[in-house]
C-alpha positions as CSV (number, residue, x, y, z in Angstrom):
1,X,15.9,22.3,-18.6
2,X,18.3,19.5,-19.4
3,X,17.3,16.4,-19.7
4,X,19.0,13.3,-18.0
5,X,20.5,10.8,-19.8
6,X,18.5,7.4,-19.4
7,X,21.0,4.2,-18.4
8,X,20.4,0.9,-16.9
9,X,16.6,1.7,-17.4
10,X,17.3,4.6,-14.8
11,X,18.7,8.1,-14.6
12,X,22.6,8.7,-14.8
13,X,23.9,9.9,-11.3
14,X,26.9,11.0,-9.8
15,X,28.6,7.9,-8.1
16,X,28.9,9.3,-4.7
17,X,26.5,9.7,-1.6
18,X,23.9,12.1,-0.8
19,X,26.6,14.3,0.5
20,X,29.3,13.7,-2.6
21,X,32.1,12.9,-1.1
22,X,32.5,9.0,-1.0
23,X,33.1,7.5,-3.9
24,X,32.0,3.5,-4.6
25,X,33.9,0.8,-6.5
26,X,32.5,-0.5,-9.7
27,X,30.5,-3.6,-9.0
28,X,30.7,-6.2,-12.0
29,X,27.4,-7.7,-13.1
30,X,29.3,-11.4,-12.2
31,X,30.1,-10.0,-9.0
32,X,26.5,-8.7,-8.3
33,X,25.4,-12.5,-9.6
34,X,27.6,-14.1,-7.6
35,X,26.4,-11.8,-4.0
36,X,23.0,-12.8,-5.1
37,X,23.9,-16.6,-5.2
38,X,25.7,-16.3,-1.7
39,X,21.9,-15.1,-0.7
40,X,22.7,-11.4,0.1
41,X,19.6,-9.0,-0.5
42,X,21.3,-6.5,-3.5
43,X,19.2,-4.5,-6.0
44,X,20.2,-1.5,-7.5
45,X,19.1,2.2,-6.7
46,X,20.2,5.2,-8.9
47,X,23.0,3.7,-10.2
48,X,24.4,2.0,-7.1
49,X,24.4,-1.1,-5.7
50,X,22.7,-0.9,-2.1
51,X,22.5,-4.2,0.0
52,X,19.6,-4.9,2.0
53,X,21.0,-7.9,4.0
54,X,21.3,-5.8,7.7
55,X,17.9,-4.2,7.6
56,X,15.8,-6.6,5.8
57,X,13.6,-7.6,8.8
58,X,13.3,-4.3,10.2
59,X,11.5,-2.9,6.7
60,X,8.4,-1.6,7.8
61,X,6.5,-2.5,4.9
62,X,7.6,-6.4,5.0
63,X,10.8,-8.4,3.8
64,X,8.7,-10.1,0.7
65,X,8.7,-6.4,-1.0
66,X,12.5,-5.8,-1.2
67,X,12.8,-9.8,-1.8
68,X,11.1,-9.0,-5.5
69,X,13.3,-6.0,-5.8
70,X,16.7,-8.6,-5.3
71,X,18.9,-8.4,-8.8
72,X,16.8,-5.3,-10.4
73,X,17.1,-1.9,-11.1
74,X,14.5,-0.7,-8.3
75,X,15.0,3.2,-8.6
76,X,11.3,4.1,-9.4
77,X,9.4,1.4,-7.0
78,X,11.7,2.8,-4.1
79,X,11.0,6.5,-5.1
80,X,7.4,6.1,-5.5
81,X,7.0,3.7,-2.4
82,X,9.7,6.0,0.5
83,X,9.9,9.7,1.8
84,X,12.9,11.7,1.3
85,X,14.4,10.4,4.8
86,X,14.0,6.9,4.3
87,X,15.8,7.4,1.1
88,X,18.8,8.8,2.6
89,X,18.7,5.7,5.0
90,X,19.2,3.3,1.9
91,X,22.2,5.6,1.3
92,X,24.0,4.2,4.0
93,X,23.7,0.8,2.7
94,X,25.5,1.4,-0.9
95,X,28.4,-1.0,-1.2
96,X,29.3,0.2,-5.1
97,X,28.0,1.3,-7.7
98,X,27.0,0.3,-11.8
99,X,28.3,1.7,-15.1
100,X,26.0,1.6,-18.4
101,X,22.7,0.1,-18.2
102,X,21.4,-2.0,-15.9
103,X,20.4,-5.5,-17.2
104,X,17.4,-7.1,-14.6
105,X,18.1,-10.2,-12.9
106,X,14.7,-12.5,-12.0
107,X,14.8,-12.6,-8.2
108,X,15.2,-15.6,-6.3
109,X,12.1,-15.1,-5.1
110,X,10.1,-15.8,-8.7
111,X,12.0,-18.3,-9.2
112,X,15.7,-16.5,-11.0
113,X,18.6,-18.4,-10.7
114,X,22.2,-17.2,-10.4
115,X,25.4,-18.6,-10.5
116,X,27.9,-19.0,-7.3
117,X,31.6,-17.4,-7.0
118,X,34.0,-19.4,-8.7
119,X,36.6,-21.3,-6.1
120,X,40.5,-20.0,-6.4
121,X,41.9,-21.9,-9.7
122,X,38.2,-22.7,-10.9
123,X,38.2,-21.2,-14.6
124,X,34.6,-20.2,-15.8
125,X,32.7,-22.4,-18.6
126,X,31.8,-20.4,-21.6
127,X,27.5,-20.3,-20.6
128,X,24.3,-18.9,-21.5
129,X,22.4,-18.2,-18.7
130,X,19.9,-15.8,-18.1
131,X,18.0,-15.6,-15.0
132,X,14.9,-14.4,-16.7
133,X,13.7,-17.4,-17.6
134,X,12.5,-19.3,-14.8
135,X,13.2,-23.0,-14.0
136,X,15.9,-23.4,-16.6
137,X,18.8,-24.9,-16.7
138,X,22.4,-23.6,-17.9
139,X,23.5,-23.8,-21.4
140,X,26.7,-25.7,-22.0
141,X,27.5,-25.0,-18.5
142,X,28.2,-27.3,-15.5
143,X,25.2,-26.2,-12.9
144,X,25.8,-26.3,-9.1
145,X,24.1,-28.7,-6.9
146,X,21.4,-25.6,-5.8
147,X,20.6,-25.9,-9.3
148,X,19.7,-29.4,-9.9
149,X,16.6,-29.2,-9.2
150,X,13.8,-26.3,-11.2
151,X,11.8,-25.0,-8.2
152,X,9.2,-24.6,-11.5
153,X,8.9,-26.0,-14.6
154,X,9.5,-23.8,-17.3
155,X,7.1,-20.8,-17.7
156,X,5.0,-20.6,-20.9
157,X,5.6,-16.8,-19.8
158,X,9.4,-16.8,-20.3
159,X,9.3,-18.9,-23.9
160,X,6.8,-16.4,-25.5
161,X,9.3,-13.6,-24.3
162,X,11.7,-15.5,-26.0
163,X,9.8,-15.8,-28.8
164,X,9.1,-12.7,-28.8
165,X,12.9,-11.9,-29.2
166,X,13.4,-14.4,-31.7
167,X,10.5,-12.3,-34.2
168,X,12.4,-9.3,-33.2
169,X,15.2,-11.0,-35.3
170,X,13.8,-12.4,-37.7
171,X,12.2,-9.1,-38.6
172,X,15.7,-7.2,-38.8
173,X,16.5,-9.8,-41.3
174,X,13.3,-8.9,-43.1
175,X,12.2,-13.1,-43.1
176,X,8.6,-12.2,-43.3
177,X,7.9,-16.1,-43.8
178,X,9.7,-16.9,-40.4
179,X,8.2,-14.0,-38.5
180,X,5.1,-15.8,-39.0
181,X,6.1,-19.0,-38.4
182,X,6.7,-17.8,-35.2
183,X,3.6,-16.0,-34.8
184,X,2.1,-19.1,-35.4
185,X,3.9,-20.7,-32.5
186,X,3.3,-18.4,-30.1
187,X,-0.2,-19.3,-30.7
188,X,-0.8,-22.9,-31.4
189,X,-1.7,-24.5,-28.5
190,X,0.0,-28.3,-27.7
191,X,-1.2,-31.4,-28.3
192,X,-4.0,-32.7,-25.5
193,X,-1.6,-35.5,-24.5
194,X,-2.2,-33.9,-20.6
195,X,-4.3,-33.4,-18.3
196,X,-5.4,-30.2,-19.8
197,X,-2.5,-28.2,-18.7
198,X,-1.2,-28.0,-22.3
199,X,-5.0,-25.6,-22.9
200,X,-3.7,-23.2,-20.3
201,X,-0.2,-22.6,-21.0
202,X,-1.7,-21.7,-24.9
203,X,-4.1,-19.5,-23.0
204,X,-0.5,-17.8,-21.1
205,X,1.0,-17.3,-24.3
206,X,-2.1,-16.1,-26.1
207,X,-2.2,-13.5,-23.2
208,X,1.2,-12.3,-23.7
209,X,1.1,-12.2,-27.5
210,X,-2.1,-10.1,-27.0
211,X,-0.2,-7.4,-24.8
212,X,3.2,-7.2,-26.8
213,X,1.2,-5.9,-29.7
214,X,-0.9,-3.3,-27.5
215,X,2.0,-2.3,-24.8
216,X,5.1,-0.6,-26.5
217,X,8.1,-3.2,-27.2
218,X,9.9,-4.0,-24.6
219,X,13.4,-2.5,-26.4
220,X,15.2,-1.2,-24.1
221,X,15.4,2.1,-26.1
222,X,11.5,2.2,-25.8
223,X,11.4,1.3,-22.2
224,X,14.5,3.7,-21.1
225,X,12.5,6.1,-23.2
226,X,9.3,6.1,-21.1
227,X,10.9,5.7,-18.0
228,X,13.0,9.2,-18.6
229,X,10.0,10.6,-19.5
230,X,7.4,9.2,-16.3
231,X,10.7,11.1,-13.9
232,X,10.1,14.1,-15.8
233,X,6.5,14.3,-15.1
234,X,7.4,13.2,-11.6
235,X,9.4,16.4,-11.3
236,X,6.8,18.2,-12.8
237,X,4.2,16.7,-10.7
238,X,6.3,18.4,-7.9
239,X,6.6,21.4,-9.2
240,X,3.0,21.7,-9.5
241,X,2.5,21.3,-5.6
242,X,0.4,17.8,-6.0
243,X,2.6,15.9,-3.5
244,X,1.5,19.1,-0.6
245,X,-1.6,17.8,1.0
246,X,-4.7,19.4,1.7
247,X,-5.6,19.8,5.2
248,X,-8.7,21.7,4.5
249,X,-10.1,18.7,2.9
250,X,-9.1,16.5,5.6
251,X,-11.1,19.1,8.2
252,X,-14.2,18.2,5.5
253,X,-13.9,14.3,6.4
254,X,-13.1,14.6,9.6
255,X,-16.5,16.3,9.9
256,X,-18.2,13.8,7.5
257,X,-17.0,10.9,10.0
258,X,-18.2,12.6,12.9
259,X,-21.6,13.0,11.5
260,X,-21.8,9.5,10.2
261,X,-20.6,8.2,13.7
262,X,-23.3,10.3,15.5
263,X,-25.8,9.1,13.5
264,X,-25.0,5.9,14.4
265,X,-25.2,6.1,18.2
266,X,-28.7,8.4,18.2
267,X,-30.1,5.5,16.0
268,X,-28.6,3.2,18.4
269,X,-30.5,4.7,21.3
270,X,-33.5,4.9,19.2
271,X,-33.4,1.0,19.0
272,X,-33.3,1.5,14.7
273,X,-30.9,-1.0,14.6
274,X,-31.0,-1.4,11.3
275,X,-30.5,2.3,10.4
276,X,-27.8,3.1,13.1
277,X,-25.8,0.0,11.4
278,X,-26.3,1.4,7.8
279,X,-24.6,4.3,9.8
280,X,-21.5,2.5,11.1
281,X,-21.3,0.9,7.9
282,X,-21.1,4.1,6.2
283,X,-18.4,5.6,8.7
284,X,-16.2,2.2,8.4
285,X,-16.1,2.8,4.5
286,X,-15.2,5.9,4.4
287,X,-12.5,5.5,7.1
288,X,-11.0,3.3,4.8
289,X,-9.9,6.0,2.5
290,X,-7.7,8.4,4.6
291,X,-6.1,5.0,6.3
292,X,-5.3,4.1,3.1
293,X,-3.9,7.8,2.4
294,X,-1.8,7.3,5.8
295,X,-0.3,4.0,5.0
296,X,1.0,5.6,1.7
297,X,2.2,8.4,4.0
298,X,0.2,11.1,1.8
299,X,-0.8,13.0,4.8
300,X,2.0,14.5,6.4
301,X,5.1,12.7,4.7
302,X,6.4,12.3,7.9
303,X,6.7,8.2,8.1
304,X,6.1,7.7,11.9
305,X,2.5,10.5,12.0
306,X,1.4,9.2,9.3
307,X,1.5,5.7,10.8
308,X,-0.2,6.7,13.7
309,X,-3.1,8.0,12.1
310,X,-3.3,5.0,10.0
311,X,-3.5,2.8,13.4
312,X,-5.4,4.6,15.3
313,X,-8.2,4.7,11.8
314,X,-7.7,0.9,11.1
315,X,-7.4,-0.8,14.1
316,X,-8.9,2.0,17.2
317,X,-11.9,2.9,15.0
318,X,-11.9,-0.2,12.5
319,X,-10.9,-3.6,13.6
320,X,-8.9,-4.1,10.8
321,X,-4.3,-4.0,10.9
322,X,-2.7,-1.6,9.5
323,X,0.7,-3.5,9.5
324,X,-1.3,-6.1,7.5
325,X,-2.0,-4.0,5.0
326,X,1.4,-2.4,4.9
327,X,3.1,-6.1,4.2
328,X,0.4,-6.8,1.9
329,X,0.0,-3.8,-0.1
330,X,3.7,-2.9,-1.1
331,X,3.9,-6.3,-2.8
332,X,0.9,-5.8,-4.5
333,X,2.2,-2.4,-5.9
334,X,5.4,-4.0,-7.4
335,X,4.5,-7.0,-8.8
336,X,1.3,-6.1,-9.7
337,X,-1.3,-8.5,-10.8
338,X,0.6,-11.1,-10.9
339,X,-0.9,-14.6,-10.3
340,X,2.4,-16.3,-8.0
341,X,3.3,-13.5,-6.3
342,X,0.1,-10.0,-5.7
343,X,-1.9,-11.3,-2.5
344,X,-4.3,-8.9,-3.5
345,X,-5.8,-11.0,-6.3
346,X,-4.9,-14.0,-4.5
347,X,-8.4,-15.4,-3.4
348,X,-8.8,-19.0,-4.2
349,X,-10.5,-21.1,-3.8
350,X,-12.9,-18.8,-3.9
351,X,-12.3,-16.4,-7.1
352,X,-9.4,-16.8,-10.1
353,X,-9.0,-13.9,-12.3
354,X,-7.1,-15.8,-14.5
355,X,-6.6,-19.1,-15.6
356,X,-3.2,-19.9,-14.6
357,X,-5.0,-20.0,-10.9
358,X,-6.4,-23.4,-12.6
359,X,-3.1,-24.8,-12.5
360,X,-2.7,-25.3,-8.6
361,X,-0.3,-22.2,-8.5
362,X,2.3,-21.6,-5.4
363,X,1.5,-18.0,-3.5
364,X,5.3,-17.0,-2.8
365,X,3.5,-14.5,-0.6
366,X,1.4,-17.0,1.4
367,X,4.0,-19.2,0.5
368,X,1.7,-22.4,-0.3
369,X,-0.3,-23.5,-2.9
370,X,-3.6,-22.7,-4.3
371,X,-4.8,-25.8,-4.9
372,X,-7.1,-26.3,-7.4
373,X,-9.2,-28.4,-5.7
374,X,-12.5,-30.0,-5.8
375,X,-14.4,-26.9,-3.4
376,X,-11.8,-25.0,-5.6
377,X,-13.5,-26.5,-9.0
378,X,-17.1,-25.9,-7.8
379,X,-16.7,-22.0,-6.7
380,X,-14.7,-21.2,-9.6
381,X,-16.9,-22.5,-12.5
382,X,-20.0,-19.9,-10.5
383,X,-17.6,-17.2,-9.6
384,X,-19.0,-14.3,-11.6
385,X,-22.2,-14.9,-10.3
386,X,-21.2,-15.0,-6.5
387,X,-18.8,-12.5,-6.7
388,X,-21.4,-9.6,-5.2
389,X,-22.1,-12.5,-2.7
390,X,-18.4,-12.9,-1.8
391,X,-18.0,-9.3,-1.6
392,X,-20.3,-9.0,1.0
393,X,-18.2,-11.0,3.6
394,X,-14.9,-9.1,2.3
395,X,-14.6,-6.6,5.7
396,X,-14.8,-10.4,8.0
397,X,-11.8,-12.0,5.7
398,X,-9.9,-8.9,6.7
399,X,-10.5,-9.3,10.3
400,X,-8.8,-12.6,9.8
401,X,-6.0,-11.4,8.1
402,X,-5.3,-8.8,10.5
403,X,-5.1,-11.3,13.6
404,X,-2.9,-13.7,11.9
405,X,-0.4,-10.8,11.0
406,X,-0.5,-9.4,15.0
407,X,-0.5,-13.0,16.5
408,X,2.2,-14.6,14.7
409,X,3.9,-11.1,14.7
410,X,4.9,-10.8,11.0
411,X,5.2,-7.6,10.8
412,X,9.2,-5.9,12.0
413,X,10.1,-7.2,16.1
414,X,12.9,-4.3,15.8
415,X,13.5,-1.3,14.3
416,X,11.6,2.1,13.8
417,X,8.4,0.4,13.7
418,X,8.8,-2.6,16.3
419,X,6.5,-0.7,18.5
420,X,3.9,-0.4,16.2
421,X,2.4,-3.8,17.1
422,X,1.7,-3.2,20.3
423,X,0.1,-0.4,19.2
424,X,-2.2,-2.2,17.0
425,X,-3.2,-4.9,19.5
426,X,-4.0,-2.3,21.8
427,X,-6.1,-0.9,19.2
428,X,-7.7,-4.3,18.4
429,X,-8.7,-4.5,21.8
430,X,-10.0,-1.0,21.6
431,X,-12.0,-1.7,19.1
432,X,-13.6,-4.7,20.1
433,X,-14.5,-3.6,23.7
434,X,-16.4,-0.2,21.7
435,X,-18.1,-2.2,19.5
436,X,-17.8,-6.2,19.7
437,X,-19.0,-5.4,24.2
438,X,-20.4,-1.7,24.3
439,X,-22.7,-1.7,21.1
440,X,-23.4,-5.4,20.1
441,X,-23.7,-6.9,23.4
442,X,-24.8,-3.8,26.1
443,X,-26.9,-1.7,23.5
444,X,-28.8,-4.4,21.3
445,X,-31.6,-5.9,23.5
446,X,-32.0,-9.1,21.5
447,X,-29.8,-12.1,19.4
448,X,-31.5,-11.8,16.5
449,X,-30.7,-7.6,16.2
450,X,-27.3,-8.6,17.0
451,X,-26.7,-10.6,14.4
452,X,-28.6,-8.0,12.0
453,X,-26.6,-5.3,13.2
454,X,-23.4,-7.1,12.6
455,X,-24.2,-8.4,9.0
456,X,-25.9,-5.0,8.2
457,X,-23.1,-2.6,8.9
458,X,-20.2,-5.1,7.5
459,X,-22.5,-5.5,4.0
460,X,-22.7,-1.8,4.0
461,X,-19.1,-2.2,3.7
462,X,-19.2,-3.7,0.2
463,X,-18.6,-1.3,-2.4
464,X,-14.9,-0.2,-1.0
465,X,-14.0,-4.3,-1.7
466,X,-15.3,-3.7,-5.0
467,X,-14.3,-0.4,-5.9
468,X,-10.4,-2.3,-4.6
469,X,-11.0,-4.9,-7.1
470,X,-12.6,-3.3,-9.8
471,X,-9.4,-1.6,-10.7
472,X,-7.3,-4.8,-11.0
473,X,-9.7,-7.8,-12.1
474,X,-10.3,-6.9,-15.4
475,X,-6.5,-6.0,-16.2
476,X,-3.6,-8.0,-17.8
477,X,-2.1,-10.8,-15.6
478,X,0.4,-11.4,-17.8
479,X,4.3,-11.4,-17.1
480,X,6.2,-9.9,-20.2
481,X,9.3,-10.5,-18.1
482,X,11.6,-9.0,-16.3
483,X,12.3,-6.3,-19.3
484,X,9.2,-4.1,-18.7
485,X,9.2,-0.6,-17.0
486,X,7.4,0.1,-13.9
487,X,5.5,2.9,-15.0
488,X,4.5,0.6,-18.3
489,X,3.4,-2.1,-15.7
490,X,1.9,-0.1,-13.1
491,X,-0.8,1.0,-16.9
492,X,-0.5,-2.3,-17.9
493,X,-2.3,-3.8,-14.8
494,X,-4.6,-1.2,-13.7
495,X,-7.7,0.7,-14.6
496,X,-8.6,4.1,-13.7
497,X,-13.2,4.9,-13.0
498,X,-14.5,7.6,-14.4
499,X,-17.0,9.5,-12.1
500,X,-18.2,13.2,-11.8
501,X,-16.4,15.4,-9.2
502,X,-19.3,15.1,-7.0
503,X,-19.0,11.6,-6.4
504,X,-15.3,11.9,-5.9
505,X,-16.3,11.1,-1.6
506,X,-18.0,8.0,-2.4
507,X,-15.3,6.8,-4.1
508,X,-12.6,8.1,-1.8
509,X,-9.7,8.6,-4.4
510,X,-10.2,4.7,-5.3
511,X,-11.4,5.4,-8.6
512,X,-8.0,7.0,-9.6
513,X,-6.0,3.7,-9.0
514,X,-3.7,3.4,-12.5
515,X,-2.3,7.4,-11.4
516,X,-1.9,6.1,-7.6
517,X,-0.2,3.2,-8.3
518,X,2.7,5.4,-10.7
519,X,2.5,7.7,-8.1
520,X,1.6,6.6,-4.3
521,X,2.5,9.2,-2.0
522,X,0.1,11.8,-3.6
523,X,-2.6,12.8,-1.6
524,X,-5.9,11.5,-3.2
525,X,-7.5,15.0,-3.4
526,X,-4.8,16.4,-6.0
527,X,-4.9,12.9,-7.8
528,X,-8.2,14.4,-9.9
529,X,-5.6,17.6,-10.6
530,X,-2.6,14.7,-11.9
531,X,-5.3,12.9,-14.2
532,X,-4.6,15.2,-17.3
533,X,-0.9,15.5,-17.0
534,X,-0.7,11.3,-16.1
535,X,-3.5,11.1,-19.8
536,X,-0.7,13.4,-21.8
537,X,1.9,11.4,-20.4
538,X,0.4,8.1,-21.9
539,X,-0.5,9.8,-25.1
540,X,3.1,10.4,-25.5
541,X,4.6,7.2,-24.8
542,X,1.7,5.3,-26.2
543,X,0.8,3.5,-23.6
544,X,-3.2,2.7,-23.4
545,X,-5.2,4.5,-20.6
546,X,-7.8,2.2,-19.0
547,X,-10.2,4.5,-18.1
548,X,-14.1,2.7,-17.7
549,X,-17.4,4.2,-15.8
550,X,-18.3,2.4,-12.9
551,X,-21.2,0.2,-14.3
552,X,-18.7,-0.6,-17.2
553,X,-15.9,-1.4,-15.2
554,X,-17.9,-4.0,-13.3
555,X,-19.3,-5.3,-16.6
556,X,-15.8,-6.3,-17.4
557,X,-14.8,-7.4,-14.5
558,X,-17.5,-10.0,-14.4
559,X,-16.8,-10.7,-17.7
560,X,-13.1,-12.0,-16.8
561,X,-14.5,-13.9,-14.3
562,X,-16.9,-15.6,-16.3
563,X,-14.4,-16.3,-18.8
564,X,-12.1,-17.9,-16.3
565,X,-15.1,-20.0,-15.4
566,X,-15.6,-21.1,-19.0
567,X,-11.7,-22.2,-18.9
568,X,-12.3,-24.3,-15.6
569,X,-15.5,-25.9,-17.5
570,X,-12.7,-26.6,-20.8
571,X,-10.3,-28.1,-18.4
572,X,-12.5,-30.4,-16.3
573,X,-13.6,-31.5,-19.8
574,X,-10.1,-32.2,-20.8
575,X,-9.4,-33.9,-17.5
576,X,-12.4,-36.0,-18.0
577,X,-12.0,-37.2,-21.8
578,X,-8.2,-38.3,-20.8
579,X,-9.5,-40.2,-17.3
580,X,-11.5,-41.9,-19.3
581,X,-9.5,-42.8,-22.2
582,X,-7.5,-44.2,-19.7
583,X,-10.3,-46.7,-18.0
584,X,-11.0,-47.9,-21.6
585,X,-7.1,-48.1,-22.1
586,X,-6.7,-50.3,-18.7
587,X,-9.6,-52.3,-20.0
């Protein structure tokens, strides 16, 4: 079989539509820029350029996902993320097309800047601007007014790429004494002149350093490399019949809920209150699963059936949004662990996986900022001891979560899936006349089995949140820029649990969450099936496959929040030594 020639960290392709008859003029990359400055909603899909602008706030699965795709190559997040049909949709939206390879902007929504169409006569200033690094200002350029101000200040993430760049250099002109010379400043932290912030932007870079000498290099000959070959096993992965689902094992949990739901309500009418809500706690967590499996549209494929499933799971039988998730969980699956922008390891003040949370971070999902503050201070430094405590009160946080999305109607108010909220509140309400009135109110005689009851079956809840965290907590949070592949980020940031077949249920296809997030539409019951062919795949492009058993994975993930908590105790040392070498100075 021939193999396709990797460009512009994607696959060559004819430049014409689906049906190959329209051809598409060639887009510059100053003309791209200069859309991108005007504050149109371009990225680029299989070698075309495909403007977002007209159905941004219909997307189903939230505006903030395509906003982190502005300026960049997004062929595999799209692929992995959409069916067939929704593909051909984005067809319609091509306004031209790329030649060679595809250099990735920073979108405006971490922060990348980009430079506005020149006026009729205006000639342009010779410049050195790259968008990659954040908060920085032009090089021997004049910057526009939009510019004057850094919306950050620059990212110790964006000078160890550069340094990074710089040893890549110096090691082509074989100066071994410079090479580490600049080892040496990746490393060395800055003087304690602040208020400790100088400790943690060391920390940033020693992160970085840590995962450029474990990842591949980020080359674009390395990184086209593995990407050409993560398509090919994608085709092969087809081939194979993984992405078909398996409806016989769907019949086997629709019986397993029905079971655990009985058991519930014969308990119920036994007055076990206790036991019946060990029951419905049971039911709720494994509910979780195939909604999650609908949401990804691994069911049927068919976007709309699959997203009625999903409802009628998460919010009939579960309380909980599905739409919420939706928004939430497509950014989380392209930017990945990242501190500023993945809500799903957004959690302060309550828990920081890493210690750039110390620095009073801005959430461009939430779009505010975790302050680091004193309730903030006190729950960090004891986080790895509360976080099974904090786990047990994850299902009530997503109740929360799920109102404000409905109430304040965040999710799409037209389009396809404008109807869906209505849906949803008619679920919520559903739901909370079944259980909140019919079973916690009508069938429990007393307050104080209430209350039980409640907090039982919610606890019982626990291990999905986390079996959800466990795969991320302990991973990289680093951002080696935007030069990185997705598949090489999707590894880089997630950890697979090892577990015997048998235990495949409890887990719920959770435990495979590094092959799910390359690949998201595959039903969970063939991802046991891709598991060898994702290992062979990393073997081959050397990429590191984090695969830990369940007591081991939560070992480590303890451990990275304990050692986050032994950075909050450095800083509020730091903060303290310069407060008060600053009373004796005033004195």
């Amino acid at each position: 079989m021939a193999v396709p020639k990797a460009s512009a960290g994607g696959v060559s392709r004819p430049p014409h539509d689906s049906g190959g008859k329209r051809p598409y003029p060639v887009l510059s990359r100053r003309e791209i820029e200069a859309q991108i400055a005007e504050g149109r909603a371009v990225f680029i899909l299989d070698q075309h350029v495909v403007k977002a602008d007209a159905w941004l706030k219909y997307h189903p699965g939230g505006d903030k996902a395509i906003r982190h795709m502005i300026g960049r190559d997004a062929t595999d997040e799209v692929n992995g993320l959409h069916s067939l049909e929704a593909r051909r949709m984005m067809d319609k939206y091509r306004v031209g097309r790329i030649e060679g390879r595809w250099k990735n902007f920073l979108p405006p929504i971490q922060g990348g800047k980009f430079r506005p169409r020149l006026a009729d006569g205006e000639e342009e200033q010779e410049a050195e601007y790259d968008s990659r690094t954040s908060g920085r200002k032009w090089a021997d350029a004049t910057v526009s007014s939009s510019d004057a101000g850094s919306s950050r200040s620059p990212s110790p993430t964006f000078d160890a790429t550069e340094l990074r760049n710089r040893k890549a250099g110096l090691a082509r002109s074989g100066s071994a004494t410079s090479l580490s010379s600049v080892d040496d400043e990746a490393a060395k932290p800055e003087p304690e002149s602040t208020d400790g912030m100088a400790h943690l932007d060391a920390l940033t870079r020693q992160e970085i350093k840590l995962d450029l000498a474990k990842y591949p290099t980020l080359e674009s000959v390395t990184q086209d490399a593995i990407v050409e070959k993560y398509r090919l096993l994608n085709e092969r992965i087809k081939s194979e019949g993984l992405y078909q689902c398996n409806y016989w094992a769907y019949g086997v949990e629709a019986s397993r809920y029905t079971l655990l739901f009985a058991l519930m309500l014969l308990f119920l009418q036994w007055k076990w209150y206790i036991t019946s809500a060990c029951f419905l706690g049971c039911f709720w967590h494994q509910l979780v699963f195939t909604a999650h499996d609908a949401g990804h549209m691994g069911i049927t494929h068919n976007f709309q059936v699959d997203t009625v499933i999903g409802i009628f799971i998460a919010d009939f039988l579960g309380g909980l949004s599905l739409g919420w998730w939706k928004r939430n969980h497509n950014v989380h699956h392209i930017v990945t662990n990242s501190p500023e922008h993945d809500p799903d390891i957004e959690h302060m003040p309550f828990l920081a996986i890493s210690h750039r949370f110390l620095g009073s971070l801005r959430s461009t999902y939430y779009e505010h900022v975790m302050h680091y503050d004193a309730f903030a201070r006190v729950m960090i430094r004891l986080q790895h001891h509360l976080y099974y405590v904090l786990m047990l009160f994850g299902r009530f946080n997503l109740y929360r979560l799920s109102w404000l999305y409905l109430l304040a109607g965040q999710g799409p108010r037209k389009g396809i899936a404008a109807w869906h909220r209505w849906l949803e509140i008619t679920g919520q309400i559903v739901f909370w006349t079944w259980f909140g009135y019919g079973i916690v109110y009508r069938s429990i005689d007393n307050n104080t089995s209430r209350v039980l009851f409640v907090l039982v079956s919610h606890f019982v809840t626990t291990p999905v949140h986390v079996q959800i965290t466990l795969s991320h907590f302990a991973m990289s949070t680093a951002d080696l820029g935007v030069d990185e592949s997705f598949p090489q980020r999707m590894l880089r940031t997630t950890m697979d649990v090892d577990c015997p077949p048998w235990l495949d249920f409890f887990h719920g296809g959770l435990q495979f969450q590094a092959i799910h997030h390359l690949f998201p539409r595959i039903p969970r019951h063939n991802l046991r099936k891709t598991q060898r062919l994702v290992q062979e795949f990393c073997d081959d492009v050397g990429i590191p496959y984090a695969l830990y058993g369940f007591v081991d994975g939560n070992k480590q993930v303890i451990g990275r929040l304990g050692d986050v908590a032994r950075q909050a105790a450095i800083l509020a040392k730091c903060q303290s030594v310069l407060a008060s070498g600053e009373h004796e100075h005033h004195h």
